[in-house]
C-alpha positions as CSV (number, residue, x, y, z in Angstrom):
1,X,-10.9,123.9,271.2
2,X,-11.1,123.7,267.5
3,X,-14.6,123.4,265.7
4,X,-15.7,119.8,265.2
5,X,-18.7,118.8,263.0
6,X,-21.0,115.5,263.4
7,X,-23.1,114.5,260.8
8,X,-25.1,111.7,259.2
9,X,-24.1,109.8,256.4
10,X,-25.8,108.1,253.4
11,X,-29.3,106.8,253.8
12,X,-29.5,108.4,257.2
13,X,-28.7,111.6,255.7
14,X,-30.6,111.2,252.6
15,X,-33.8,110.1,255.3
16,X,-33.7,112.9,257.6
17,X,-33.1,115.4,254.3
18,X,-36.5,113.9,253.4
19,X,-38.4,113.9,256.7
20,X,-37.5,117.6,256.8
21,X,-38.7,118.7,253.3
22,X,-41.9,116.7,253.8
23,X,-41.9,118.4,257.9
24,X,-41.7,121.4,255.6
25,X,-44.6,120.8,253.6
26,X,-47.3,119.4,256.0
27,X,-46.7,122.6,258.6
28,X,-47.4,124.5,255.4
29,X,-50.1,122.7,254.1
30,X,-51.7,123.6,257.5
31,X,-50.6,127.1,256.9
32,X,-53.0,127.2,253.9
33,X,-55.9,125.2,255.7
34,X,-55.8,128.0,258.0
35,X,-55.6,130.5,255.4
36,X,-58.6,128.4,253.9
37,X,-60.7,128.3,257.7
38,X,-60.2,131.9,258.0
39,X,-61.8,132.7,254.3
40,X,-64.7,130.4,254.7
41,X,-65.4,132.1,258.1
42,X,-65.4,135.3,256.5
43,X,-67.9,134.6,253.9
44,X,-70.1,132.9,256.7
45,X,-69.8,134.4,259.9
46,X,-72.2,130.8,261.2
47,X,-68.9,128.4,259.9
48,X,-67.0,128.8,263.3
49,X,-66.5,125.1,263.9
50,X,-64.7,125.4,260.4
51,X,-62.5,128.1,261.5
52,X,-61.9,126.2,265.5
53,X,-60.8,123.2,263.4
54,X,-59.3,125.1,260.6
55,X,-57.0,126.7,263.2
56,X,-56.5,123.9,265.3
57,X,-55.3,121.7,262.6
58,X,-53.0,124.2,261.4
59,X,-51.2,124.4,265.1
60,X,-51.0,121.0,264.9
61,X,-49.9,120.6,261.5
62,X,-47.0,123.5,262.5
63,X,-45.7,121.6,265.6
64,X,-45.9,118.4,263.8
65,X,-44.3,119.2,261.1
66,X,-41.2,121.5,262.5
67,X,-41.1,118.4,264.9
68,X,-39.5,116.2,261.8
69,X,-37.6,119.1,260.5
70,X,-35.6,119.8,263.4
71,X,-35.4,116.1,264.9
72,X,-31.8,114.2,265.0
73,X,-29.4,117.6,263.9
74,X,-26.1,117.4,262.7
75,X,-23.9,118.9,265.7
76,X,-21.1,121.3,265.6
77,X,-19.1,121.5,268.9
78,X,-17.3,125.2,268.7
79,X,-15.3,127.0,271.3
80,X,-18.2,128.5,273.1
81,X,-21.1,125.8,273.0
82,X,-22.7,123.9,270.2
83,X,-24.6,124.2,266.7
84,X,-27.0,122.4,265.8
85,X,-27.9,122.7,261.8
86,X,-31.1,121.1,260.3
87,X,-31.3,122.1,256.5
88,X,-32.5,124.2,255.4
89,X,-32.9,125.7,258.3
90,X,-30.6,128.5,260.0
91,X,-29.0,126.7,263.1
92,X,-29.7,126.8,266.6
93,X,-26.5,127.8,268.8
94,X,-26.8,126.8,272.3
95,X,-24.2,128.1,274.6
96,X,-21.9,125.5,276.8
97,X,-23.4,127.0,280.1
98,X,-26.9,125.6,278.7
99,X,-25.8,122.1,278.6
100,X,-27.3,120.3,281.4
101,X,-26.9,116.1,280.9
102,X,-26.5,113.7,278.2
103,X,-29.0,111.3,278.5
104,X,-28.2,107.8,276.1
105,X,-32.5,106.5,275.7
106,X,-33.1,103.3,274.0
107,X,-36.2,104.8,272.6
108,X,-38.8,102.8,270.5
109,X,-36.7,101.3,267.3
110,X,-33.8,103.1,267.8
111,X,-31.4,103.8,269.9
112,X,-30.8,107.8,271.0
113,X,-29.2,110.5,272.9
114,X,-30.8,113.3,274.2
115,X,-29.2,117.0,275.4
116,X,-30.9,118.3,277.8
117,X,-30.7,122.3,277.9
118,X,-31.1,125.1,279.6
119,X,-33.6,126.2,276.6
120,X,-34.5,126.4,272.8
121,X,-37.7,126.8,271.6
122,X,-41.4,125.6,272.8
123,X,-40.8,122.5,270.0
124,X,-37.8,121.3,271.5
125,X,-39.5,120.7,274.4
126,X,-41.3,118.3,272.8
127,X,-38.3,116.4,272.2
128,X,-37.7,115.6,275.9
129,X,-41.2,114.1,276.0
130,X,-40.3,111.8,272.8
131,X,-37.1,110.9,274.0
132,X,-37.1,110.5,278.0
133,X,-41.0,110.7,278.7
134,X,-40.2,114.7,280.4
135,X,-41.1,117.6,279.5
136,X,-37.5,119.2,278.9
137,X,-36.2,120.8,276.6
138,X,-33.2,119.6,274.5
139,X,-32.4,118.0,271.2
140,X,-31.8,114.4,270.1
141,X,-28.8,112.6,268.7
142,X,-29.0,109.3,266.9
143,X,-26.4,107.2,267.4
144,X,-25.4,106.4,264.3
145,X,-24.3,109.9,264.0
146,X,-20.3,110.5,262.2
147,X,-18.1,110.5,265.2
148,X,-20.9,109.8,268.4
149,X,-18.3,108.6,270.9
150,X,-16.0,112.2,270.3
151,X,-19.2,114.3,270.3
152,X,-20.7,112.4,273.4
153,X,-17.4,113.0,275.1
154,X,-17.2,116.5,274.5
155,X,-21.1,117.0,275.4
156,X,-20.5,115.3,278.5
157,X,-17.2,117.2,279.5
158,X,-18.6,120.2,279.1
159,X,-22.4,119.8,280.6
160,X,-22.8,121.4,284.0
C-alpha cells in the first residue's frame, strides 16, 4: 500500500497552526511559573503553598497546553500503520496492530472521529475523554479533514 497523506486545508489549517503555537506557549509559560515557584521557595523556605500552586499550575499548564498542540493531526496511512504529524512537532507512528476502532462522535460544535489505540502517550488519553467520554487512548480526526472518507476507509480496514 502506497503512502497516503490527509491534511487540513485553509482556515482549518491556518487555526490549528495557531492553537498549537499558542499550546506551545502557555505549557511554557507554566514551565517558567514553575521555574519562578521553585525560586521563591528557595529564598523562603515558609512559601510552600507558592511552590504546591507553582507546580501544580505548571502540570496543568503542560497538559493543557500539549492538549491543543497535538489535537486534530494530519494523518499519513503508510505500509505498516499510521503517522500522525502536528507541527512542529516530530510525529507519532502508531503501528496497524494498535488500531482498535474508529469511532465517528458528534462532539460539542463539531463533528469528529476518534482512533482508538492500543497506546500513545498519557495526553492522548485525554483525548478519549474529550471525544467519547472514556478514558482511552487514541487521537482525533475532524471531519473536514482532505480526503476523510479514504482515510476512514483505510482506518477501518485495517483496525483489529
Amino acid at each position: 500500500m502506497p503512502n497516503h497523506s490527509y491534511s487540513y486545508d485553509g482556515l482549518t489549517a491556518v487555526l490549528l497552526a495557531i492553537g498549537r503555537l499558542f499550546g506551545t506557549a502557555f505549557a511554557l509559560l507554566g514551565l517558567g511559573v514553575a521555574v519562578l515557584a521553585i525560586t521563591v521557595f528557595v529564598k523562603n523556605p515558609n512559601a510552600s503553598g507558592v511552590l504546591c500552586f507553582g507546580l501544580a499550575w505548571c502540570l496543568g499548564a503542560i497538559f493543557g497546553g500539549f492538549f491543543f498542540v497535538f489535537n486534530y493531526p494530519d494523518v499519513t496511512a503508510e505500509e505498516r500503520g499510521v503517522r500522525l504529524r502536528s507541527w512542529p512537532y516530530p510525529p507519532f507512528f502508531v503501528p496497524w496492530s494498535e488500531v482498535f476502532e474508529v469511532q465517528e462522535y458528534h462532539g460539542l460544535k463539531r463533528n469528529v472521529v476518534f482512533v482508538r489505540v492500543k497506546r500513545l502517550s498519557l495526553l492522548h488519553l485525554l483525548y478519549g475523554l474529550y471525544g467519547v467520554r472514556r478514558l482511552q487512548a487514541g487521537f482525533l480526526i475532524r471531519k473536514d479533514i482532505r480526503g476523510l472518507d479514504d482515510l476512514l476507509r483505510r482506518l477501518r480496514q485495517k483496525s483489529l
